[in-house]
C-alpha positions in Angstrom: -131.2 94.2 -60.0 -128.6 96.7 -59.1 -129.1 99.1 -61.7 -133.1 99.3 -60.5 -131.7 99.8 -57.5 -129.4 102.4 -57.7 -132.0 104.0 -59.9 -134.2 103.6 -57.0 -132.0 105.0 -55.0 -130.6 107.7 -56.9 -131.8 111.0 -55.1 -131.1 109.3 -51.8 -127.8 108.9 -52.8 -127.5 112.0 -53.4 -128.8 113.4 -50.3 -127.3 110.6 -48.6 -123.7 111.4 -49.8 -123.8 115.5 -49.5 -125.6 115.6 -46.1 -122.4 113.3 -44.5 -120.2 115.7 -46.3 -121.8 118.3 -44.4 -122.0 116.4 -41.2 -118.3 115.2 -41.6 -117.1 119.4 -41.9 -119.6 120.1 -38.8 -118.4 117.0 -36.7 -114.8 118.3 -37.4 -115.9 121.8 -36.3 -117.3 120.2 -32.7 -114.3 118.2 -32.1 -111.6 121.7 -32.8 -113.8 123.5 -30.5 -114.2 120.9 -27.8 -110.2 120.8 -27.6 -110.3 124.6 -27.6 -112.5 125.2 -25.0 -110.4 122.8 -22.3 -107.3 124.5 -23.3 -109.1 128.1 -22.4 -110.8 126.4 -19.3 -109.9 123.2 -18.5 -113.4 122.4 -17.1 -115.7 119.9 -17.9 -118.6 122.0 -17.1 -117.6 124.6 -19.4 -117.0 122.2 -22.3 -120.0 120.2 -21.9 -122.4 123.5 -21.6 -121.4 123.9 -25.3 -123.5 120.5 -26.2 -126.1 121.8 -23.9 -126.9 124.9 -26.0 -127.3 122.5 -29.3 -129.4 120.7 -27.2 -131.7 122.7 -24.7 -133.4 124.8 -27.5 -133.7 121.7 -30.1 -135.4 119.9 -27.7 -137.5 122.7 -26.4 -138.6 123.5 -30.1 -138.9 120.1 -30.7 -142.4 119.0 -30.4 -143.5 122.8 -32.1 -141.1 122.3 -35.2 -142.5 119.0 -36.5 -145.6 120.2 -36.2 -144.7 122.8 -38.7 -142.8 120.8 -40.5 -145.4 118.5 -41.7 -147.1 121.9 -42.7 -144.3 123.0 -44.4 -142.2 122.4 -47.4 -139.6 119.8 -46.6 -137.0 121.2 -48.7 -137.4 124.7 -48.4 -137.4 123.6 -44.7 -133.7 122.2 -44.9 -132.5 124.5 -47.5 -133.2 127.3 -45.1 -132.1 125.6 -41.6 -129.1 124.6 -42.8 -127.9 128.4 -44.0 -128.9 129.8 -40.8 -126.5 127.1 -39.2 -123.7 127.8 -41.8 -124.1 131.1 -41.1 -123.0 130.8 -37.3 -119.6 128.8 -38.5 -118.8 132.0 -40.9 -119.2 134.0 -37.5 -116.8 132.0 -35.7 -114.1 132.1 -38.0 -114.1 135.7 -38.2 -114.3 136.4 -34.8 -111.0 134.0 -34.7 -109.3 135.7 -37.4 -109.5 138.9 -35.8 -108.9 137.2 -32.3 -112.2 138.1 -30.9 -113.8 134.4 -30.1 -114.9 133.8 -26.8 -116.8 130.9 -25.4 -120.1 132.9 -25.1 -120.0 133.2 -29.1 -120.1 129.7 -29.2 -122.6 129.1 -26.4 -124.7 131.6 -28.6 -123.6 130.1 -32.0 -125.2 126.7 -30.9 -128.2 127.9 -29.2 -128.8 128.9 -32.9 -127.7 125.8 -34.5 -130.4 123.4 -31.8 -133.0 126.0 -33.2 -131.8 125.3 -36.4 -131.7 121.6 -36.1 -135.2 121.7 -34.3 -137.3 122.4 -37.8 -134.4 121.0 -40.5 -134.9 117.0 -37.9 -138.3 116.0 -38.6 -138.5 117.7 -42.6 -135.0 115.3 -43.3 -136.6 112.3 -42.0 -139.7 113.0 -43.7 -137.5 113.4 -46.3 -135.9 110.4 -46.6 -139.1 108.5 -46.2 -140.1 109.9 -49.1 -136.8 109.2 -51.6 -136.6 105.4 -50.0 -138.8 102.9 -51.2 -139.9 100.5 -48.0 -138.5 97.4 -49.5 -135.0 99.5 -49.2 -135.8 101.2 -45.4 -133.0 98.2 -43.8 -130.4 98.6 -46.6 -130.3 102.5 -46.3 -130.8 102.5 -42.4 -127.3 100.7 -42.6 -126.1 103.2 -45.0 -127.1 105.9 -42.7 -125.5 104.1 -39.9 -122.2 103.8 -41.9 -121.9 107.3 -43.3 -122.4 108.3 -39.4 -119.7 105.9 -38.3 -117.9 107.2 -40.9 -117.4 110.7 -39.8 -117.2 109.4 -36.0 -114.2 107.6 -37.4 -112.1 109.9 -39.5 -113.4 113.6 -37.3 -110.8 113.1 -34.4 -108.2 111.8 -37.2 -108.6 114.6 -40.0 -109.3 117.3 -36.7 -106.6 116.4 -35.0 -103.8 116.1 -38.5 -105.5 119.6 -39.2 -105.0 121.5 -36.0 -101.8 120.3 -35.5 -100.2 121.4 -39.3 -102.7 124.0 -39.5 -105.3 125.9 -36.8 -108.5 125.7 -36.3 -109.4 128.1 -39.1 -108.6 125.7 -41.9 -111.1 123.3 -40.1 -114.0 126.1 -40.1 -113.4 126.8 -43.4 -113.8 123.1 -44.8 -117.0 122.9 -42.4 -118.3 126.2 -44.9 -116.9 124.4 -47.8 -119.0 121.1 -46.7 -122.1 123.1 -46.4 -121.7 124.5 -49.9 -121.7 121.2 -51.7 -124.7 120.1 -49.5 -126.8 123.2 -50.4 -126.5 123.4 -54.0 -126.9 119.2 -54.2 -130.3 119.7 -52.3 -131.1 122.7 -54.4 -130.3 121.4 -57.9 -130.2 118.0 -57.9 -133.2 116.5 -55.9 -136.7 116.5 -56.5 -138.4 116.0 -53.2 -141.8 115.9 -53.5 -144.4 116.3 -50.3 -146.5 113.7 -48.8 -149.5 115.3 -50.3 -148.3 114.8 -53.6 -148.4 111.1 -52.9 -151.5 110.8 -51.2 -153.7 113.6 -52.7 -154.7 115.3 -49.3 -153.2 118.7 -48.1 -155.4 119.0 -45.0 -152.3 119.6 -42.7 -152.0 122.9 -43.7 -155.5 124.1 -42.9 -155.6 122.4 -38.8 -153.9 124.4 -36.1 -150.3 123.5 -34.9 -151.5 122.1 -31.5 -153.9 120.1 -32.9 -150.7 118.4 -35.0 -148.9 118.7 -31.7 -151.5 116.5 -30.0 -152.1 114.5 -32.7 -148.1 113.2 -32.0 -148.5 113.0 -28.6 -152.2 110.8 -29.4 -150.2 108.4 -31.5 -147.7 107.8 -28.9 -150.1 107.3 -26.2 -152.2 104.9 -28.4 -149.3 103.1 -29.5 -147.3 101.9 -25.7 -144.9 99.7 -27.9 -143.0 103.0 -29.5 -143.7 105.1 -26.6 -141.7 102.6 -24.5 -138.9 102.1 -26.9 -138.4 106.0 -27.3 -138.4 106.6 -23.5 -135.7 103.5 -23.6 -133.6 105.5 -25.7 -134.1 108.4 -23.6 -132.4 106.8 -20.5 -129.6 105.3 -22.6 -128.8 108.9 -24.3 -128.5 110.0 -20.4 -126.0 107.8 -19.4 -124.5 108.0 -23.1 -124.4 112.1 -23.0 -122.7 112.1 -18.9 -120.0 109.4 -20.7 -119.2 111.6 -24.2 -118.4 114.9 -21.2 -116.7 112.7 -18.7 -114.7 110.7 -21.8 -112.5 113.9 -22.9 -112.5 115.2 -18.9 -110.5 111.8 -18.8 -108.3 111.5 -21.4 -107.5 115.2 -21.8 -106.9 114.9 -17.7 -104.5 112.2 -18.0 -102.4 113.1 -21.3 -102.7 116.8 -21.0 -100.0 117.3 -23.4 -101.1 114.6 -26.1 -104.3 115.4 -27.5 -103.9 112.4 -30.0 -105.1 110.5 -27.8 -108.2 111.4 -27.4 -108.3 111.7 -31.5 -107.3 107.8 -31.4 -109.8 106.9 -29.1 -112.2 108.4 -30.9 -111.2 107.0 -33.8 -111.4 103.7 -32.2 -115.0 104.6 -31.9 -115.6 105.5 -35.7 -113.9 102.5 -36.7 -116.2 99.9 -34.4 -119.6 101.7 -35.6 -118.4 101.4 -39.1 -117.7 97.6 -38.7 -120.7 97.6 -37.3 -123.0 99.5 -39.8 -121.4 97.5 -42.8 -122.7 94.4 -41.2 -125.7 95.7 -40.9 -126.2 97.2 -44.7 -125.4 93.7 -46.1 -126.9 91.0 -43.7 -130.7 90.1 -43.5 -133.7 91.8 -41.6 -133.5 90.1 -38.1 -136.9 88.5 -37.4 -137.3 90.2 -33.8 -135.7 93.8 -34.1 -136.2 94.7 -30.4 -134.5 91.5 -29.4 -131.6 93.0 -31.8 -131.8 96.8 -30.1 -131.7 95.1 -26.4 -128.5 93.0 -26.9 -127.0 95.5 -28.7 -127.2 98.1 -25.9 -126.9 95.5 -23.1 -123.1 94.8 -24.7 -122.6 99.0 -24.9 -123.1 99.3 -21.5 -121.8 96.9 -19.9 -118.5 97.3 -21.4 -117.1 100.4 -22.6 -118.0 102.6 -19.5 -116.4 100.1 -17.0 -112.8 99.4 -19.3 -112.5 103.1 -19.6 -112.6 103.6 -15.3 -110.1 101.2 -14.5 -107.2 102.2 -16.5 -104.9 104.7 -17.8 -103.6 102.4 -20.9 -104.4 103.6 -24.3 -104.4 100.3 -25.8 -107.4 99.5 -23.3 -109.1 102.2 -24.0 -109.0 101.6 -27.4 -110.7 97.6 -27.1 -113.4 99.3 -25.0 -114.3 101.7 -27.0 -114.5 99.1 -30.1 -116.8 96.9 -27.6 -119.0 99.8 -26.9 -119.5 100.8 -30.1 -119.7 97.6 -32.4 -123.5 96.9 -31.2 -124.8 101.0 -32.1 -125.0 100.5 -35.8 -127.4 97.3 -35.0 -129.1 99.4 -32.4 -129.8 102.8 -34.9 -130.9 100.5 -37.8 -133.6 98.9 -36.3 -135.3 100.9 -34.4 -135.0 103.6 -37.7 -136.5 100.8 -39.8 -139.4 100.1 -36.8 -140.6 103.8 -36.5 -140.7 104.0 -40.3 -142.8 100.7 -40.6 -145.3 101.6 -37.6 -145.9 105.6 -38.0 -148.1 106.9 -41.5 -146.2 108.8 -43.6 -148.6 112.0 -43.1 -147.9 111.6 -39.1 -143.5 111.6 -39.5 -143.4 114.7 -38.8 -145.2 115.6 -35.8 -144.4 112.0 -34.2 -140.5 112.2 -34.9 -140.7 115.8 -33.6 -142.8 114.4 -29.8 -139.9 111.2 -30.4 -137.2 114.0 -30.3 -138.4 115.9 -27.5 -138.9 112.3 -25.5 -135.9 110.9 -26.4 -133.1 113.7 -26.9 -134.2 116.0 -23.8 -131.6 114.0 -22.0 -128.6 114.6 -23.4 -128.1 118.5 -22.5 -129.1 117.2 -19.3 -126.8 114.5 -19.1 -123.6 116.8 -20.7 -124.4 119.7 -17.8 -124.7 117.3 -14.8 -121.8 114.9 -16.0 -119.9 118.6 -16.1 -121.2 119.5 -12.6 -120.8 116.3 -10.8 -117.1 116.1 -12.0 -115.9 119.4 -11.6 -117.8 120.2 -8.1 -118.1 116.3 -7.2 -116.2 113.6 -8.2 -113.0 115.5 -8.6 -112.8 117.1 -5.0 -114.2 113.8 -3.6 -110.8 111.4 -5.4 -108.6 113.6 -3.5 -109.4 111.6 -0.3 -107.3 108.5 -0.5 -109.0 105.8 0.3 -108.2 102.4 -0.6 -111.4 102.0 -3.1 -111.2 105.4 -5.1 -107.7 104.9 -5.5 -109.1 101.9 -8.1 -109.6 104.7 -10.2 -106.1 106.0 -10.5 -104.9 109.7 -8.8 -105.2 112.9 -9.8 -107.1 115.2 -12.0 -109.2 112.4 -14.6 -109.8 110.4 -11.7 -113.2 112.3 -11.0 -114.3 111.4 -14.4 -113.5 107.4 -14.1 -115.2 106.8 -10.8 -118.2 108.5 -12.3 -117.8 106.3 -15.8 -117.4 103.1 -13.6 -120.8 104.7 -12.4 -123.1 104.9 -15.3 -121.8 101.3 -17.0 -124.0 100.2 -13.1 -126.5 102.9 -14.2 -126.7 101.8 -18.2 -126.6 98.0 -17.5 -129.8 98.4 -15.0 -131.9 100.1 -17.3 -131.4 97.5 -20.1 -132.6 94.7 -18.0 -135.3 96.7 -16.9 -136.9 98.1 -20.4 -135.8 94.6 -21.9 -138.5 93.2 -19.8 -141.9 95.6 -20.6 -144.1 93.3 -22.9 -145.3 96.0 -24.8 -141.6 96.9 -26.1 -141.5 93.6 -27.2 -144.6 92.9 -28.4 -143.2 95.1 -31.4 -140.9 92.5 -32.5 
């Protein structure tokens, strides 16, 4: 039985192992620059406008790129949107060799990567629909989910060892080295056939892209259920996106001179999701999954968010970020496995790229107005000392708690109020 399966599974595997490779060198390259940026600036908004231009243009391309993609060649698709992305780390290590980096490269730089990631999205989860047979989709959503836990896990730990004996050179350089292994496994090593190829119709290519475009939007509408659970998501990556900018605003704030900690709280956060996601590869398909999804980010919010606004200790930190993150792996899994079950193969890629526009706008949104409100805001407002802000300690990082003990409110709310839509549920 495991032999079948791995053979199964082999090009997955593959794909599976390379890609978080890649993803592990580009996480590492985030996290070096995030610290970077704060030393230059020390502003939230400045730091947080760097995840905005990943964002802004990958969701503004969003709905456009699947539509091409299910016209185009999936791997030719990657192979291509991946080197344009590499490409912009090679820049940025030679504009820091020669001491010439400055923050507008990198706003630049990832404007280009979210363009990037607009097209390669949809094409790698067509992709993987394609390598995984459906009796697997549970067993590889895990491994997803742990590979991604993974690199949460060891970036801030491997980052941080790295700047700190090395420079932030030696982390670019293993983010290139990363992308090299990915390219030639993808290249070489796995045959990725096209939808058409399984079902014997190649009328995609011949109907005009906003015709695909509506097509997505058609499904969506004609389907409440997913529509409901995407625009669920959607609010959570809000309040999710103004907590990963006000998080290093925090920590950063209160140990200015230990950036460790932010690494171990991280960390902390790697090491939950991973718990998590091995849990998920090995246990059984729940028989309600959007009973599984609701619970899981009921517990998120209404922990992590709140333990990190009330104190300074480290320790603490630590437990809330474990209880935050434990419940994502269950979360990413199922609703993965649930869009794969309910949307045709030949319809992926133009109804992941609406999904991605629906439920991803929010996060460069989130990441500039977390940035605004706590640098124009929250930070100027803690300086009054009243009795009840001084619950969330003094100084700079206070700003960012009050506005954490904020969104756990937020984040709770909008659990209880998608967990009671019948349609959502009605999906089971």
């Amino acid at each position: 039985m495991m032999k079948q399966q791995k053979k199964d599974l082999k090009s997955f595997i593959i794909l599976w192992t390379t890609q978080t490779f890649s993803t592990f060198g580009s996480s590492m390259t985030s996290y070096a620059l995030i610290i970077w940026i704060y030393q230059q600036q020390g502003s939230a908004l400045t730091m947080g406008l760097l995840t905005v231009c990943s964002y802004a243009p990958y969701v503004l391309l969003s709905m456009f790129a699947g539509a091409f993609s299910d016209k185009w060649n999936k791997k030719r698709t990657m192979l291509f949107c991946d080197s344009i992305a590499a490409l912009g780390t090679i820049a940025a290590f030679f504009l820091l060799q020669n001491g010439q980096l400055m923050i507008w490269h990198l706003y630049v730089i990832n404007s280009i990567n979210g363009i990037m990631g607009a097209f390669q999205s949809p094409a790698s989860d067509v992709a993987i629909t394609l390598l995984v047979p459906k009796e697997y989709f549970q067993r590889t959503s895990g491994m997803r989910s742990f590979s991604n836990s993974l690199v949460t896990m060891l970036t801030p730990v491997i980052a941080t060892m790295l700047l700190s004996f090395f420079s932030i050179k030696v982390v670019l350089l293993i983010d290139i080295l990363a992308f090299c292994t990915a390219f030639i496994a993808l290249l070489f090593f796995i045959p990725l056939k096209e939808p058409s190829d399984l079902t014997g119709e190649d009328t995609d290519n011949k109907v005009p892209v906003m015709d695909l475009i509506r097509d997505g939007i058609g499904f969506l509408k004609d389907n409440r259920g997913i529509l409901e659970l995407i625009l669920f998501l959607s609010a959570i990556n809000l309040i999710a996106s103004m907590s990963d900018t006000a998080l290093p605003a925090l920590v950063l704030a209160k140990y200015p001179d230990r950036e460790t900690v932010l690494g171990l709280v991280n960390g902390f956060t790697g090491l939950a999701s991973l718990i998590g996601s091995i849990i998920v590869s090995v246990r059984m398909a729940p028989k309600n999954r959007i009973k599984v999804i609701c619970t899981a980010l009921f517990i998120s919010m209404a922990t992590e968010n709140f333990i990190l606004a009330f104190t300074d200790s480290i320790p603490i930190w630590c437990i809330g970020a474990v209880l935050g993150w434990l419940p994502i792996p269950f979360m990413s899994a199922n609703m993965d496995v649930l869009l794969r079950e309910n949307i045709p193969l030949n319809m992926q890629g133009r109804v992941y790229s609406v999904r991605n526009a629906l439920q991803f706008f929010t996060i460069p949104l989130g990441h500039l107005l977390a940035g605004i409100l706590i640098d124009k805001w929250f930070e100027p407002l803690m300086k009054q000392p009243t009795a009840i802000l001084l619950l969330f300690g003094e100084g700079k990082g206070a700003g960012a708690a009050f506005l954490l003990f904020i969104l756990g409110i937020a984040g709770t709310l909008i659990c209880v109020y998608f967990s009671s839509l019948k349609k959502m549920r009605a999906l089971g």
